[in-house]
C-alpha positions as CSV (number, residue, x, y, z in Angstrom):
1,X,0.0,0.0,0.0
2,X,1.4,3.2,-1.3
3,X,1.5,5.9,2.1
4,X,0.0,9.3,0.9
5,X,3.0,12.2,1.8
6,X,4.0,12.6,5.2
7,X,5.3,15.4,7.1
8,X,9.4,16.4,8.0
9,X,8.6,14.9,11.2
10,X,6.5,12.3,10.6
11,X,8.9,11.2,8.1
12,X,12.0,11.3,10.3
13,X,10.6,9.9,13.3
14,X,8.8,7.2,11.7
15,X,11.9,6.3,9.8
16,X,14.1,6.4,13.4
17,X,11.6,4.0,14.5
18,X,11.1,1.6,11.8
19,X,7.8,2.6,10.7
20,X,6.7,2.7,7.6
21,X,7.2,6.1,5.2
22,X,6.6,7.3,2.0
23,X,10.3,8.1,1.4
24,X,13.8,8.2,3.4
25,X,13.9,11.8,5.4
26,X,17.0,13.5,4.2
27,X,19.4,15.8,5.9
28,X,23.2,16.1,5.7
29,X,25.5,16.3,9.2
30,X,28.0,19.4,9.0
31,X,25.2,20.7,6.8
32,X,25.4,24.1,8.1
33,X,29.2,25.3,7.9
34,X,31.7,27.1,5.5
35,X,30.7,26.1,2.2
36,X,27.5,27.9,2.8
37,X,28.8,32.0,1.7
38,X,25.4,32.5,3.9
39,X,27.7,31.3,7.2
40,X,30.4,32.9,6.5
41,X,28.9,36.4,6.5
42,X,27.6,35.3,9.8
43,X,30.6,33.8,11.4
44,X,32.9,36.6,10.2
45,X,36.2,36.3,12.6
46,X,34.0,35.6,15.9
47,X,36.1,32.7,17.8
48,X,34.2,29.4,17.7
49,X,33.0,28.6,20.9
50,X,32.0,31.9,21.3
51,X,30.0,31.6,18.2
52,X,28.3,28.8,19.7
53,X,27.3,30.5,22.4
54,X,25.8,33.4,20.5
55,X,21.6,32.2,20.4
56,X,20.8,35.0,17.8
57,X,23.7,33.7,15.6
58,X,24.0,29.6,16.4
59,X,19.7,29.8,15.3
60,X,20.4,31.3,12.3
61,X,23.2,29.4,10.9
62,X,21.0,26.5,11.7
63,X,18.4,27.6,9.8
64,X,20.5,28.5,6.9
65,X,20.4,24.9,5.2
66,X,16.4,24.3,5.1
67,X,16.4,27.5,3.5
68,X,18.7,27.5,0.9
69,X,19.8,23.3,0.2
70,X,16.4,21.9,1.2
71,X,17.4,19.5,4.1
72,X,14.4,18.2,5.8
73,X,15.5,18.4,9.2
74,X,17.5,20.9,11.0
75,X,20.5,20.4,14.0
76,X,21.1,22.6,15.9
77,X,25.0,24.6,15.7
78,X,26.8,23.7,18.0
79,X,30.0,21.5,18.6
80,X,31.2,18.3,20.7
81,X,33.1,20.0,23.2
82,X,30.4,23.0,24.2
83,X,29.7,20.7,27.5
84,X,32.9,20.2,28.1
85,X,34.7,23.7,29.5
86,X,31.9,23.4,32.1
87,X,33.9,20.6,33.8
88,X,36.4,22.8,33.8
89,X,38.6,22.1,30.9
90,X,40.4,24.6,29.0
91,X,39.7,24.0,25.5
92,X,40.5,26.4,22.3
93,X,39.8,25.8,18.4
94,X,43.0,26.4,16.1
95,X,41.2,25.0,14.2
96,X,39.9,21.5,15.7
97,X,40.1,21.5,19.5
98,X,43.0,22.0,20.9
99,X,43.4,20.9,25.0
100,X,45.3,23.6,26.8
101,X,46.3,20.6,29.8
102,X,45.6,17.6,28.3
103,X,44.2,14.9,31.0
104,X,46.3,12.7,31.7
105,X,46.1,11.9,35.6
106,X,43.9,11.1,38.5
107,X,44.0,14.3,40.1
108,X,43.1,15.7,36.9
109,X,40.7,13.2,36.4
110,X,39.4,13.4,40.3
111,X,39.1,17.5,39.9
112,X,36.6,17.4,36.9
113,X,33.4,18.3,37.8
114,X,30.0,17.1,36.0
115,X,27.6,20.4,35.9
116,X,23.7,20.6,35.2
117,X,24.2,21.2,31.6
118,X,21.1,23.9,31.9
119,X,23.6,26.2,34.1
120,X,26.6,25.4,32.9
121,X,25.7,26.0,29.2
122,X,22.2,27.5,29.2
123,X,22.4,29.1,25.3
124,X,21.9,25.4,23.9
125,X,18.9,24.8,25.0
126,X,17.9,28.7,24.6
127,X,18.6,28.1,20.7
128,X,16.9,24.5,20.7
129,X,14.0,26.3,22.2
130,X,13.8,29.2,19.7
131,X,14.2,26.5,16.8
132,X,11.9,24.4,17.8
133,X,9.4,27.3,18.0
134,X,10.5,28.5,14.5
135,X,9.9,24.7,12.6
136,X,6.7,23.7,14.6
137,X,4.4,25.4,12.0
138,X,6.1,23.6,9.1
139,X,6.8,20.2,10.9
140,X,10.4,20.2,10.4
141,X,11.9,18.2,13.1
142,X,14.7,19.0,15.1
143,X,18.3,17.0,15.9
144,X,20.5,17.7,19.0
145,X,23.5,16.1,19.4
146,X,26.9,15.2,22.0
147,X,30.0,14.0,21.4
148,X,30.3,10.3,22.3
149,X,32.8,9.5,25.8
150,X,35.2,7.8,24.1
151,X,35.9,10.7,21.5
152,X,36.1,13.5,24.0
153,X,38.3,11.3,26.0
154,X,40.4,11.1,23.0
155,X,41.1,14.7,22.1
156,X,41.2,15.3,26.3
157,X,44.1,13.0,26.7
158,X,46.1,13.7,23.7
159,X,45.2,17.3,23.7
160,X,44.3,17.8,20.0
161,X,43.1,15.9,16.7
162,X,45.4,12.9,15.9
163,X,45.7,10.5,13.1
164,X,46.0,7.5,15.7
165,X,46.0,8.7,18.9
166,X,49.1,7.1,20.6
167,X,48.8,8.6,24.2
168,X,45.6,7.5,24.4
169,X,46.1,4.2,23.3
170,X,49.5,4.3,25.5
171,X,46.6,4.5,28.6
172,X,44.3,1.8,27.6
173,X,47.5,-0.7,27.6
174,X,49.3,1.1,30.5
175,X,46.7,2.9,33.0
176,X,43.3,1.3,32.2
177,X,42.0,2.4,35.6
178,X,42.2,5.7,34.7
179,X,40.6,5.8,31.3
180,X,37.2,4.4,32.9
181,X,37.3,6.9,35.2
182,X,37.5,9.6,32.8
183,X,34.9,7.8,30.5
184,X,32.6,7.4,33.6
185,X,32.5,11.1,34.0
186,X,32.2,11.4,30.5
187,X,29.2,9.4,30.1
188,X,27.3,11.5,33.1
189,X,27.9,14.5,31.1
190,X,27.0,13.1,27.8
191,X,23.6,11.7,29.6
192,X,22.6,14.8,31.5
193,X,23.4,16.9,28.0
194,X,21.1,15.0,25.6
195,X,18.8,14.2,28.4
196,X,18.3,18.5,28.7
197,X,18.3,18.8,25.1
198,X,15.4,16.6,24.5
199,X,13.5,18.7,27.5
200,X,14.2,21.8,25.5
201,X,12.7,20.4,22.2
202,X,15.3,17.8,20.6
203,X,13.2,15.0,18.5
204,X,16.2,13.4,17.4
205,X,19.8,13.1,19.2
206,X,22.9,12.0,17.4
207,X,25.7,10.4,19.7
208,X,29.4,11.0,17.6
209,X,31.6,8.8,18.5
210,X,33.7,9.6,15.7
211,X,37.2,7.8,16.9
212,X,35.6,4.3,18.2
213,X,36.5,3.4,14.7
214,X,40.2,2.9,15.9
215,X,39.5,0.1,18.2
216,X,39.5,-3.4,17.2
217,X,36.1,-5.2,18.1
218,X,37.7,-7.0,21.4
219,X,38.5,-3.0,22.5
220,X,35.6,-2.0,21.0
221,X,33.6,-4.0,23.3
222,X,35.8,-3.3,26.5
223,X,35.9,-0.1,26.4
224,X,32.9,1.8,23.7
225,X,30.1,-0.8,23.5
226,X,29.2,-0.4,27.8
227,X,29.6,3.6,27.1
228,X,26.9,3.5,24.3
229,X,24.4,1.0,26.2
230,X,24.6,3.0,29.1
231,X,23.4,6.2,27.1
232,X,20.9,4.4,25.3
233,X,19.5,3.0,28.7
234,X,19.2,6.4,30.2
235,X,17.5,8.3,27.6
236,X,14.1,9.1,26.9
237,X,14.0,8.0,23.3
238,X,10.4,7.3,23.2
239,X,10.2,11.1,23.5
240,X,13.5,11.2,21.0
241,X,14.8,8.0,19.0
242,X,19.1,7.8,19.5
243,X,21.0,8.0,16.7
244,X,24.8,6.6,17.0
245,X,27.3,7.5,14.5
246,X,31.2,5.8,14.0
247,X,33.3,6.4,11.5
248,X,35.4,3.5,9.8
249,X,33.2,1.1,11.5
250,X,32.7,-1.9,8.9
251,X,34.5,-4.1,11.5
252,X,32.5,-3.4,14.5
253,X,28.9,-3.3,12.8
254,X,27.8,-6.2,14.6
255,X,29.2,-4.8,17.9
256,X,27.8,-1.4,17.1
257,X,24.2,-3.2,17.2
258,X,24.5,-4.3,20.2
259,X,24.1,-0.6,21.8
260,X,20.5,0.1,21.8
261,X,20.4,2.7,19.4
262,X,17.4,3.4,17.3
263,X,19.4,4.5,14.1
264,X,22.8,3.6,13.1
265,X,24.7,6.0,11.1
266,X,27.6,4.5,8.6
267,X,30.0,5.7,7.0
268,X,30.9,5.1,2.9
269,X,32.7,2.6,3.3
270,X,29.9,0.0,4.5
271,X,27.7,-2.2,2.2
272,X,24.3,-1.1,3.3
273,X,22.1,-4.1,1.8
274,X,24.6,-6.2,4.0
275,X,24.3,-3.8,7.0
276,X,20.6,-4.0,6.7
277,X,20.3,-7.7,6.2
278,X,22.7,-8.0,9.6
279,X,21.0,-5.1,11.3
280,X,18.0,-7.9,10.9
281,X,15.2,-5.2,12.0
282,X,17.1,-4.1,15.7
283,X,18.0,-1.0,14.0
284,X,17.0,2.1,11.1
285,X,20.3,2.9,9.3
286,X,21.3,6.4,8.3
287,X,23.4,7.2,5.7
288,X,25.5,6.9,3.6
289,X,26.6,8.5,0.3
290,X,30.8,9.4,0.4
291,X,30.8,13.3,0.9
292,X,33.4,13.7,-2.3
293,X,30.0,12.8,-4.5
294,X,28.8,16.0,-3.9
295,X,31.6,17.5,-6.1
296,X,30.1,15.0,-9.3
297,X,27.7,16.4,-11.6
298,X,23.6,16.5,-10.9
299,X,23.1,13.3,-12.6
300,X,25.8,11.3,-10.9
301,X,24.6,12.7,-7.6
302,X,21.0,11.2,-8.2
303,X,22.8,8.1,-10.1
304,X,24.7,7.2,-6.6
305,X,21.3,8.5,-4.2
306,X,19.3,5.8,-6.0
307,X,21.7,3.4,-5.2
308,X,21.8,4.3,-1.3
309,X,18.5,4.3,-1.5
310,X,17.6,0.6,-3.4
311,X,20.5,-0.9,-1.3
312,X,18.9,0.1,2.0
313,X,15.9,-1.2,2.0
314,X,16.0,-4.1,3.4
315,X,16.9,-2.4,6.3
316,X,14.1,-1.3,9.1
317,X,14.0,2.3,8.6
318,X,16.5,4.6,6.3
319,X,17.5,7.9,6.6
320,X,19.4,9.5,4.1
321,X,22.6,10.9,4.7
322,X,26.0,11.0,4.0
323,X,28.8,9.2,5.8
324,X,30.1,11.9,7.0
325,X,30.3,15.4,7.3
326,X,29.5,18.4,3.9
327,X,33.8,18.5,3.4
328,X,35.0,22.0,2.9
329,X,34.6,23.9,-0.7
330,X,31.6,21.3,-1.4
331,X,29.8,23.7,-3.9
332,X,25.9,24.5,-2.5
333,X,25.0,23.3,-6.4
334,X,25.8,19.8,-4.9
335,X,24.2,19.8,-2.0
336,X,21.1,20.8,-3.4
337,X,21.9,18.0,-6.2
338,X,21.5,15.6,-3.5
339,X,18.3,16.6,-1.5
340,X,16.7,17.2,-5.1
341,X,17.5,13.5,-5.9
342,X,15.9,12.0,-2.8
343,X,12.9,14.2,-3.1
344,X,13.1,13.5,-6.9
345,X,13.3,9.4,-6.0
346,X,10.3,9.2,-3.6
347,X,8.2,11.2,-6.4
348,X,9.2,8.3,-8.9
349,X,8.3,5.5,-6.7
350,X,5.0,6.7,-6.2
């Protein structure tokens, strides 16, 4: 039975939970940022976090892409480590996150605190708020999201972005006792952040756990999997389905399934007709067309889209996506390319 044309958020949820739909939902992550010339007016030379912090601002970059690329969802600006100064961290952007004392001790460890997200950093949910008032009327849900514990312990203990990450691998191997006590206060925060975000209005929360994909599955499972179950325990997703993402995760897909989550996001580099047929209806998938596409021409974009699309569905529920972030200099023609060709695809099959 053909469904007659849902709504943003009927569409998005309903794919989350493995309803059924008349067509994948489509939005992009990273989809507002710098290849939009509409964000960089707005960001001028105003430091990151501080840009984050700005509600005025962080709404209206979020805006930005259901206005001009036609996403069908919108989540909200922000950035993994907004929490994370609030446990008293210094952090800056030069321009990934850069730790000024990178954590590498128990009194470090011992001396972070784990605030009420809603004082520590009250602007996200004053943006979530004001977004969620500005889509209502046109039913376009709303994402928040949170870096995942093992990727903020990551960049905390090696103090910046890393290929590999030796220092923290040098602590699973050498000082394991104080890597789970770091991820233990990591997890609190992560909770209590996507638990406030959903009160303020989130419908959707994505969990990045961007840097699990370095583990093999036995480390996977020590020291990610109990992380990501614990989350998914804690939250209220029948108010907000969870959406996890890793990166260079092929190997731990059947791990990864084991967390909970309502949707699981994969990268380009996964077959999604065998993700689906091993996902075996615990799971919706999201994703997952390689971000370079987006440089092709029109055609090819809505050439590769269709074959996301067809090889995902066997899967529970699909939202579209890529499998990763919009890359620097993608050109806005592309973008739009791709949300055309989903919108374009559920047309056809009806």
């Amino acid at each position: 039975m053909t469904l007659a044309p849902l709504d943003p958020t009927q569409r998005l949820l309903r794919a989350c939970r493995g309803e059924p739909v008349d067509r994948p939902p489509v939005w992009l992550m990273r989809q507002a940022g710098r290849y939009l010339p509409e964000y960089r007016a707005v960001r001028g030379d105003i430091p990151f976090l501080d840009f984050c912090g700005d509600v005025e601002k962080a709404v209206e970059v979020s805006l930005q892409p259901l206005r001009r690329v036609g996403t069908e969802a919108v989540i909200v600006f922000s950035d993994i480590f907004v929490p994370v100064p609030g446990m008293g961290v210094e952090i800056d952007f030069a321009p990934g996150p850069v730790v000024a004392v990178p954590i590498r001790s128990r009194a470090q460890i011992e001396a972070l605190r784990v605030p009420d997200p809603r004082e520590s950093v009250p602007f996200v949910f004053e943006i979530l708020r004001t977004l969620r008032r500005e889509l209502e009327g046109a039913r376009v849900p709303l994402l928040g999201f949170a870096g995942a514990p093992f990727t903020l312990a990551a960049y905390l203990v090696e103090g910046r972005s890393s290929s590999d990450f030796p220092v923290l691998r040098r602590m699973i191997a050498e000082e394991p006792a104080l890597l789970r006590a770091l991820l233990a206060k990591l997890t609190e925060l992560v909770v209590a952040h996507l638990d406030a975000q959903v009160e303020a209005g989130a419908q959707v929360v994505q969990l990045f756990d961007t840097w699990a994909g370095l583990l093999s599955p036995e480390l996977y499972r020590e020291w990610v999997l109990p992380a990501h179950r614990e989350i998914a325990a804690k939250l209220p997703r029948a108010k907000a389905p969870l959406v996890l993402y890793l990166r260079q995760s092929a190997h731990l897909l059947d791990l990864v399934l084991e967390s909970g989550a309502d949707v699981i996001s994969l990268d380009w580099r996964v077959d999604l007709a065998e993700a689906a047929r091993r996902a075996a209806g615990r799971a919706s998938l999201q994703g997952n067309l390689d971000p370079g596409l987006l440089f092709a021409p029109p055609e090819l974009i809505a050439e590769r889209v269709r074959e996301v699309v067809v090889s995902a569905r066997g899967a529970r529920g699909h939202v579209l996506n890529l499998g990763h972030g919009v890359l620097p200099g993608t050109p806005v023609e592309g973008v739009c390319a791709f949300t055309e060709a989903v919108r374009a695809f559920g047309d056809l099959e009806r």
